[in-house]
C-alpha positions as CSV (number, residue, x, y, z in Angstrom):
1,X,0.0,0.0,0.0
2,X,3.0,1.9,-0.7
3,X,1.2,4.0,-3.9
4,X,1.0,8.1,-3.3
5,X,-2.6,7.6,-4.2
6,X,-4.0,6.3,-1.4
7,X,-3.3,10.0,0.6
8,X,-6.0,11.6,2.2
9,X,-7.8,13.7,-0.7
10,X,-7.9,17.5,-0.3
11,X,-11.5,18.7,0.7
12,X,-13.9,19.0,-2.4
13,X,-12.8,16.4,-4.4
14,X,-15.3,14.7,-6.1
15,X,-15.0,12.2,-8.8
16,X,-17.3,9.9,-10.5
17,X,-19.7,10.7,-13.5
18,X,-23.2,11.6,-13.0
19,X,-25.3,14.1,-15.0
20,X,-27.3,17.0,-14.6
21,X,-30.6,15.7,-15.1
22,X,-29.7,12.2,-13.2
23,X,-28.9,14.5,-10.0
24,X,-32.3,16.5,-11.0
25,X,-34.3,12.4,-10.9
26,X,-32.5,11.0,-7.3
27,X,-33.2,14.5,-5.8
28,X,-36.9,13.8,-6.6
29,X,-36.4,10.2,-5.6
30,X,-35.0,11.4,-2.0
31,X,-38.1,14.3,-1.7
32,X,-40.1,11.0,-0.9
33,X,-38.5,11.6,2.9
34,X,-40.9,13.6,4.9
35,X,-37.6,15.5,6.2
36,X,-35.8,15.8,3.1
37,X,-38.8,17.0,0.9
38,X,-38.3,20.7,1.4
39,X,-34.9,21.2,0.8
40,X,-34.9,18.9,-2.0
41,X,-38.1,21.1,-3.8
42,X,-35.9,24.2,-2.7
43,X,-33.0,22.8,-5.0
44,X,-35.4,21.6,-7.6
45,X,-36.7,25.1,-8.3
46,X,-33.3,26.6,-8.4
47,X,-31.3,24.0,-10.0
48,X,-32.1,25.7,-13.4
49,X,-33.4,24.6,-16.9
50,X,-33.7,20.8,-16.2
51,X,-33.9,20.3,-20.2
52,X,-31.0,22.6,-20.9
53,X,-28.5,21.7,-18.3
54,X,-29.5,17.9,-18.2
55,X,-26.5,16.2,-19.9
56,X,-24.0,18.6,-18.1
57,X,-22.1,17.1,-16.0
58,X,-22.3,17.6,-11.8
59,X,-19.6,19.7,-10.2
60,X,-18.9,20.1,-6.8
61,X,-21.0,23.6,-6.6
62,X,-24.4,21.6,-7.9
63,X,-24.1,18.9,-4.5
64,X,-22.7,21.9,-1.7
65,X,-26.4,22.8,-1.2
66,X,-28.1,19.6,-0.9
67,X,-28.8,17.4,2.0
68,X,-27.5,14.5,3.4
69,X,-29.4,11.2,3.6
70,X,-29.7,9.1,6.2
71,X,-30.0,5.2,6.0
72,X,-33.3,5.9,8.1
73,X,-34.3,8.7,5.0
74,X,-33.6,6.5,2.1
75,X,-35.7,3.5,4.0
76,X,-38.2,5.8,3.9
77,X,-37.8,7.1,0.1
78,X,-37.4,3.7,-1.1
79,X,-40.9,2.8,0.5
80,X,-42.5,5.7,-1.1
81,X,-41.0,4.9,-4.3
82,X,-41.4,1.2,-4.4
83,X,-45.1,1.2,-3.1
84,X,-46.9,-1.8,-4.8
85,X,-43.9,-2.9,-6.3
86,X,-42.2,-5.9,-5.8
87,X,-38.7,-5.1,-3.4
88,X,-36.2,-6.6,-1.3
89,X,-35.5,-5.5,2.5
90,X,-31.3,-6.3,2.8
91,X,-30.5,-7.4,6.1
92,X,-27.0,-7.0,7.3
93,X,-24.7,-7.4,9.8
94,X,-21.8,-4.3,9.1
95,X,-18.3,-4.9,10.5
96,X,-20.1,-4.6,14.0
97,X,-21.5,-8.2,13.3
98,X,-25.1,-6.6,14.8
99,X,-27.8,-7.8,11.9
100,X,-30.2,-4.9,11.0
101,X,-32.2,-4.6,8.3
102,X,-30.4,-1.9,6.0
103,X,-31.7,-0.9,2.8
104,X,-35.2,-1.6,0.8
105,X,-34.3,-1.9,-2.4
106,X,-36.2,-2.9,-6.0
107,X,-35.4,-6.2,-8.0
108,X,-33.8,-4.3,-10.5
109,X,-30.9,-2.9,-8.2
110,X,-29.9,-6.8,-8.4
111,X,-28.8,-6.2,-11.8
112,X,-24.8,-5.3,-12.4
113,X,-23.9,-1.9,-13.3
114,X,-23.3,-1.1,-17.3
115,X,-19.1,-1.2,-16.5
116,X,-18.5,-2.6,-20.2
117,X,-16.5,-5.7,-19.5
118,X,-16.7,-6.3,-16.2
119,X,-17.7,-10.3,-17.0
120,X,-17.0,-12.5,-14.6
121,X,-19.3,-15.4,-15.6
122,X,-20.2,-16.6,-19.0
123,X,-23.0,-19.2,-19.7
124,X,-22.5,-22.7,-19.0
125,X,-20.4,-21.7,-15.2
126,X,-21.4,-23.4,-12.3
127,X,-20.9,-20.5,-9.3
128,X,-20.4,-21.7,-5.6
129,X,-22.0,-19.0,-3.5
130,X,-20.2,-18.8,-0.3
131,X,-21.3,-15.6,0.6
132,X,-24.0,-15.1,3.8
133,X,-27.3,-14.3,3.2
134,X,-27.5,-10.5,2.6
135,X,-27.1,-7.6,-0.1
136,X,-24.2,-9.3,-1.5
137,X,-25.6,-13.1,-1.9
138,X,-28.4,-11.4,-3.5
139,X,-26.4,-9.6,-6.3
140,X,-24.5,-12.8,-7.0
141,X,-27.6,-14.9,-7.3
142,X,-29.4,-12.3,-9.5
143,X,-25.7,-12.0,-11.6
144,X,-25.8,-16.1,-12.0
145,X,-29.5,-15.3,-13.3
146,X,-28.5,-12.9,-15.8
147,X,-25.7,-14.8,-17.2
148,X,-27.2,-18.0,-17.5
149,X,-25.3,-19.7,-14.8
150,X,-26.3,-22.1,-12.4
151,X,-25.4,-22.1,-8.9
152,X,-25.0,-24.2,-5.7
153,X,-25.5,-22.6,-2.3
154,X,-22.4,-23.6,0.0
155,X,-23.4,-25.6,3.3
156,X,-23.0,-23.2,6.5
157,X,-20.1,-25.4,7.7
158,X,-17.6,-24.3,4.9
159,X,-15.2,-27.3,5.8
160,X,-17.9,-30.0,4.5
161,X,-16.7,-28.5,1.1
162,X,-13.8,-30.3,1.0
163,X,-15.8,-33.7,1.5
164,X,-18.1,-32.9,-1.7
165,X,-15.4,-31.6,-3.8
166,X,-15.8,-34.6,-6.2
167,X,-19.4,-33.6,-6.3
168,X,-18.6,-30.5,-6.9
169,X,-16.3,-31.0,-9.4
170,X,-18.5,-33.6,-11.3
171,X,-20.9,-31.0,-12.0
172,X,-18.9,-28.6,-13.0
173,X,-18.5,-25.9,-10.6
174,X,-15.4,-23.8,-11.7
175,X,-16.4,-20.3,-10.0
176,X,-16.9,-19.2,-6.4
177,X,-18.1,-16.2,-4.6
178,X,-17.4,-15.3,-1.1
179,X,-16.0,-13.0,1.9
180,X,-12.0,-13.0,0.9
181,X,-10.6,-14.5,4.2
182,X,-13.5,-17.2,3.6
183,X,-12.0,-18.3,-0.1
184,X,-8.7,-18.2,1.6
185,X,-9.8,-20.8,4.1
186,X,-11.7,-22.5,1.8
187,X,-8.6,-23.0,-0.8
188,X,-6.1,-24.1,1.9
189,X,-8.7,-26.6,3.0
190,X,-8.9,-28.0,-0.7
191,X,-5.3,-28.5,-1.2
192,X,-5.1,-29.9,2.2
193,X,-7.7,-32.7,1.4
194,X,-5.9,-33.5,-1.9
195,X,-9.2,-32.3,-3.4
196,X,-9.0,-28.9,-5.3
197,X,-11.6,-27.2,-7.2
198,X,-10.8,-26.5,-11.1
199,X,-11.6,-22.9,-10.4
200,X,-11.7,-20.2,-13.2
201,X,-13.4,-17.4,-11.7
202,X,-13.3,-15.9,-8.0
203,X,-16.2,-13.5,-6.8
204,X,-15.2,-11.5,-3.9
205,X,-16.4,-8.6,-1.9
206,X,-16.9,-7.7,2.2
207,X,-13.1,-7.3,2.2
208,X,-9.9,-6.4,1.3
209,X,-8.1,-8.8,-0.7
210,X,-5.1,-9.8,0.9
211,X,-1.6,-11.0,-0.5
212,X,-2.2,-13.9,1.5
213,X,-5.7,-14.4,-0.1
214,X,-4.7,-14.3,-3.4
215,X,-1.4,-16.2,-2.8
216,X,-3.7,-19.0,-1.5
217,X,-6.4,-18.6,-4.4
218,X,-3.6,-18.6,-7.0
219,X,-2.5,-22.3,-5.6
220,X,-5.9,-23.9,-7.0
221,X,-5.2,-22.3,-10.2
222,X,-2.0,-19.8,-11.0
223,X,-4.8,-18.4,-14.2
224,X,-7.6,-17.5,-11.7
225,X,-9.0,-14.5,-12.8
226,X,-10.0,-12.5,-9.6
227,X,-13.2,-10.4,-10.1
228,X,-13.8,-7.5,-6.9
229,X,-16.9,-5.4,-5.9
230,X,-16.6,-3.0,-2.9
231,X,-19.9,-2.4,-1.3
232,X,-21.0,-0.6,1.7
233,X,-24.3,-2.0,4.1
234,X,-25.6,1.1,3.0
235,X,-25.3,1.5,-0.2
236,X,-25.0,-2.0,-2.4
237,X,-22.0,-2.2,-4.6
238,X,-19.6,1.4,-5.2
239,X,-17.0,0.1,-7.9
240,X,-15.2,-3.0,-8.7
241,X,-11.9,-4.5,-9.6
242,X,-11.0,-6.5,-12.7
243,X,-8.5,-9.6,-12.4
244,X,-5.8,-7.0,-14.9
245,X,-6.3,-4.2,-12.1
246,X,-3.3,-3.8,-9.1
247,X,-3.9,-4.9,-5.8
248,X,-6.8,-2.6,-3.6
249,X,-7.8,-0.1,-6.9
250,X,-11.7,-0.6,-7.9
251,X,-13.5,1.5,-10.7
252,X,-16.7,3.2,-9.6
253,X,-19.3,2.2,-11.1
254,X,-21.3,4.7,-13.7
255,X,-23.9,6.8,-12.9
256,X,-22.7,8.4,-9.6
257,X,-20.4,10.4,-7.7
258,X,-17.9,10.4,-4.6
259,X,-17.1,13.6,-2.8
260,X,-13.7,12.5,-1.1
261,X,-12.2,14.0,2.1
262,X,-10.2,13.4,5.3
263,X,-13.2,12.4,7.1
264,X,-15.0,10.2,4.9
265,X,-17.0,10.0,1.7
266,X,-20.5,10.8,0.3
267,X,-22.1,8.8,-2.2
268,X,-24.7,10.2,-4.7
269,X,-26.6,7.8,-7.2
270,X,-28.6,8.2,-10.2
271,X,-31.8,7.3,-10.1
272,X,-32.0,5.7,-13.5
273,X,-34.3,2.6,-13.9
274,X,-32.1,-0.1,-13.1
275,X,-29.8,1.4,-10.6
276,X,-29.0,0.0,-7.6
277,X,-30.3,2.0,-4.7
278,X,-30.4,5.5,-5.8
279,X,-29.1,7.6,-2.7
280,X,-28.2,11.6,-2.4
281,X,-25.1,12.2,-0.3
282,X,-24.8,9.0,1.7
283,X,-22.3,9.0,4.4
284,X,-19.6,5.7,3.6
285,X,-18.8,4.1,6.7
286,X,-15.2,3.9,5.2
287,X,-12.9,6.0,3.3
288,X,-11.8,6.0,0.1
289,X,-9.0,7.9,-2.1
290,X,-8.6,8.6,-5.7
291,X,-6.1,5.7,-7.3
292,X,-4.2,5.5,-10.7
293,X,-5.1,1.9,-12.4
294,X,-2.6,0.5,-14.6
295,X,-5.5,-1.1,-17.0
296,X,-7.1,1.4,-19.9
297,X,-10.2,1.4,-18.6
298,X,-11.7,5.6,-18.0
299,X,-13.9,4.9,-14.8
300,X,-12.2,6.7,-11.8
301,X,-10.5,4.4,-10.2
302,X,-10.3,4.4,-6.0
303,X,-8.6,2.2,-3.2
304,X,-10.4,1.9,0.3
305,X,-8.4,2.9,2.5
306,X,-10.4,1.7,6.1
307,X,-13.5,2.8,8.3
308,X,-14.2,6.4,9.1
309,X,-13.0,7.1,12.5
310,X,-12.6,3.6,13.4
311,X,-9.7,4.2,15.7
312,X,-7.9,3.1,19.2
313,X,-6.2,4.7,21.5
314,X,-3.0,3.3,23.2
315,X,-0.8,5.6,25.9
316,X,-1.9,8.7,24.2
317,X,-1.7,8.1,20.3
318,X,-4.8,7.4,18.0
319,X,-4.2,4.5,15.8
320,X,-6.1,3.8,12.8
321,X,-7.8,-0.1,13.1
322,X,-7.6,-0.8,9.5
323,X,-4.9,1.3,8.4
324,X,-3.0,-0.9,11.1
325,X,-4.5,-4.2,9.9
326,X,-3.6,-3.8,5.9
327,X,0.0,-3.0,7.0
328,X,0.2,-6.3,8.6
329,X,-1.7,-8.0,5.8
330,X,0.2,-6.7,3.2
331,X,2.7,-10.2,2.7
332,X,1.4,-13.6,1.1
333,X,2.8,-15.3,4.2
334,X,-0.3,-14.2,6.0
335,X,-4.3,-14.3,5.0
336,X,-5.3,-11.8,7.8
337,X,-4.6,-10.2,10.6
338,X,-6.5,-8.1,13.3
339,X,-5.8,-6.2,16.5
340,X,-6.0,-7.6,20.1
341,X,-6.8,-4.5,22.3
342,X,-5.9,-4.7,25.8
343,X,-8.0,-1.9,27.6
344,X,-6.1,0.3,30.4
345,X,-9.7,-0.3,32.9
346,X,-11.2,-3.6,32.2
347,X,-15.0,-1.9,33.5
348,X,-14.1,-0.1,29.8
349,X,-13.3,-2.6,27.4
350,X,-13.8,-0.2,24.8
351,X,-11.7,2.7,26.4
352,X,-8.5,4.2,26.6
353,X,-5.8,0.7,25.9
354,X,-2.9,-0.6,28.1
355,X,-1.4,-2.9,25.3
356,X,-2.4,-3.5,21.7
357,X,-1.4,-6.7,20.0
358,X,-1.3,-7.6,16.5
359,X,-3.0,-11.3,15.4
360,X,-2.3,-12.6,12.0
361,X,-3.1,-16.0,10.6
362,X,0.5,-17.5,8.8
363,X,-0.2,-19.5,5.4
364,X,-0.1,-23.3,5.7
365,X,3.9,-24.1,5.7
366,X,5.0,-20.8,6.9
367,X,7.4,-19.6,9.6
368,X,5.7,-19.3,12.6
369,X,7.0,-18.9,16.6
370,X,10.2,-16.0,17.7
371,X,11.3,-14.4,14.5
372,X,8.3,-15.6,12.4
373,X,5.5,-14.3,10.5
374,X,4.1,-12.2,13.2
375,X,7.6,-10.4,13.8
376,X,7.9,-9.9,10.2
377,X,3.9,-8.3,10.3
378,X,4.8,-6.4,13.7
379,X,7.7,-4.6,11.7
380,X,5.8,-4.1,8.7
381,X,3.5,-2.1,11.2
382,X,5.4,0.0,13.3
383,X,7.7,0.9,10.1
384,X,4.4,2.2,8.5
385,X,3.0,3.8,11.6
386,X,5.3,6.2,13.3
387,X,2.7,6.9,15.9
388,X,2.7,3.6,17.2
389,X,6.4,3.4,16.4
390,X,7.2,6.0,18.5
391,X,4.7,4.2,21.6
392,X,6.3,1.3,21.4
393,X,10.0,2.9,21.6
394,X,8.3,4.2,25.4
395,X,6.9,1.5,26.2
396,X,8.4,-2.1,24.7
397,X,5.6,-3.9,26.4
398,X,3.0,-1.7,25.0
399,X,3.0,-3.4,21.9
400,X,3.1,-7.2,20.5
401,X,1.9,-10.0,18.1
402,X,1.0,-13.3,17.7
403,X,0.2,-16.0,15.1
404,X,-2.9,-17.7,15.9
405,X,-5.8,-18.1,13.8
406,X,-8.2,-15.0,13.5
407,X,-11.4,-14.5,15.3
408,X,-14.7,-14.5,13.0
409,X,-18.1,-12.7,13.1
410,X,-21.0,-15.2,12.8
411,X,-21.1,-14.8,9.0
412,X,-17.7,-15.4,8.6
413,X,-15.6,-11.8,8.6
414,X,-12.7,-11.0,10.6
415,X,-13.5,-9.8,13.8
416,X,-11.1,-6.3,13.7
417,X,-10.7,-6.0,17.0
418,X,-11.1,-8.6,19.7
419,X,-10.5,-7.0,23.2
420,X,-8.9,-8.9,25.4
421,X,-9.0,-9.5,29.3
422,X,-5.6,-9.0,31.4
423,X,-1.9,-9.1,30.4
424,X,-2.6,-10.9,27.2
425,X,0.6,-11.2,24.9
């Protein structure tokens, strides 16, 4: 994660491609919230000539004075909208892990943005959907529709997979779809068992996409084309990466915008037939930055660069969780990694910390124990992050790792932080 272009955007910076009169359709859409409707008919009368400016494209100046929606707000557009139409209601669990319902959405926002040839499957694939039931398993299944491919749904218990690869195999399954740490399990558990899938085509999303994911992916089949989406609870899919892309840059998909900053990022959506989930200045519960993709594709390109504000705070100095995390990640040796935090007053587990430690979860075969693949993550961390760096020259025992394997949510993400009790470490 060593490219200039994943620095904090200046405020203002917007990028994506949405029009004039697309803006002029999701404000409408969003006036179906009882609280956003006067604001929204405010900027609809003095927006202009709707015919005259409608293929112009929007600039910064054309979002400044319009609201912000609320996940609560577009619930309630979305219900005015879709009234007597069929719909989904997306239920989701977050990075928390606390299931909520978060979006009602129409069928149609099931069906994969126009992004040329972004093509993962092609008629006659068999796709094994490991994904949990949500926003995302939804998209695949409707993607598997449109294509003409058929799918099998995996069993909860991924490691029966291994038992039924000859099944599998027999009827042809050569794609998958899942969380990335799940496909990473998943493949070390089919070369363990002798038993690996003749995989073509991975489907990910939920994640980033290790090293150590795709190092482990890459050992069922060094061709696997690797197909990405990055999508928020909030928001269904933002952009996606295409196997010829580098490591962590996605395209946005067309027909909306991103207004970048420090902070965090807004999302607005046109409300074309067809689109997923139109929204009007969204808050993303992560940030993103503006990338350079090496592939000729024109759709801005962006890397994710962690949750907004998601932070801890050890002897003084604010830490960044994820920022943390893809520093450690960021070696094949490993397929994950998360942060143990140690809290300074156990009655405030998630307070002020005494000692954080660094988790990661060594490849099959690797170094492991003094000297190992955790030292090698720990230095990859503290080089990266002088904050910590400079904590940890304080205080030695203020700071350590571990290789162990990582702890889950129930639907099978890493846990980012798992607090724990005592002088762990």
């Amino acid at each position: 994660m060593s490219d200039t272009s994943s620095a904090c955007p200046p405020a203002g910076t917007v990028l994506g491609d949405l029009t004039m009169a697309q803006l002029r359709a999701t404000v409408c859409w969003a006036a179906g919230s009882r609280e956003l409707a006067p604001v929204c008919e405010r900027w609809l009368r003095s927006a202009g000539d709707g015919v005259r400016e409608g293929a112009r494209r929007v600039r910064p100046g054309d979002l400044a004075a319009l609201p912000q929606m609320t996940r609560e707000q577009a619930m309630e557009a979305a219900r005015h909208r879709l009234r007597g139409r069929p719909g989904h209601y997306l239920v989701s669990s977050g990075t928390t892990g606390v299931r909520a319902v978060r979006a009602l959405t129409g069928r149609d926002a099931f069906t994969p943005g126009s992004l040329g040839d972004w093509r993962p499957l092609r008629p006659g694939d068999v796709l094994l959907n490991c994904l949990p039931a949500g926003g995302a398993y939804l998209h695949t299944e409707r993607l598997a529709d449109l294509c003409g491919v058929h799918t099998v749904t995996a069993p909860t218990d991924l490691t029966a997979l291994a038992r039924i690869a000859g099944e599998l195999r027999e009827i042809g399954v050569n794609a998958v779809a899942g969380l990335p740490h799940t496909l990473a399990v998943l493949a070390e558990d089919l070369l363990a068992h002798g038993n690996p899938l003749p995989l073509r085509t991975v489907l990910w999303t939920g994640e980033h996409l290790s090293p150590g994911c795709r190092a482990a992916l890459r050992e069922l089949n060094p061709r696997v084309e690797l197909w990405g989406t990055y999508s928020a609870s909030e928001t269904g899919a933002v952009a996606a990466a295409f196997p010829g892309c580098p490591p962590g840059v996605l395209h946005l998909w067309p027909g909306q915008v991103l207004e970048l900053s420090a902070r965090g990022c807004l999302l607005t959506r046109a409300a074309a037939p067809g689109a997923a989930r139109p929204l009007l200045r969204t808050a993303l519960d992560d940030r993103l930055a503006a990338a350079r993709c090496t592939c000729s594709r024109v759709w801005p390109a962006v890397r994710v660069l962690g949750r907004a504000g998601h932070t801890v705070r050890l002897r003084g100095a604010e830490l960044p969780v994820d920022g943390l995390r893809l520093a450690a990640a960021d070696s094949a040796e490993v397929t994950g990694a998360q942060l143990l935090a140690v809290p300074a007053d156990p009655a405030r587990p998630h307070g002020p910390l005494s000692r954080l430690g660094l988790r990661v979860q060594p490849r099959p075969g690797g170094a492991a124990g003094p000297g190992g693949a955790e030292a090698r993550a720990a230095a990859r961390v503290l080089a990266r992050h002088p904050r910590l760096r400079a904590v940890a020259a304080r205080h030695p025992d203020a700071f350590f790792a571990e290789a162990a394997p990582l702890a889950l949510l129930s639907y099978g993400k890493v846990r980012p932080v798992v607090v724990v009790a005592g002088a762990a470490g």
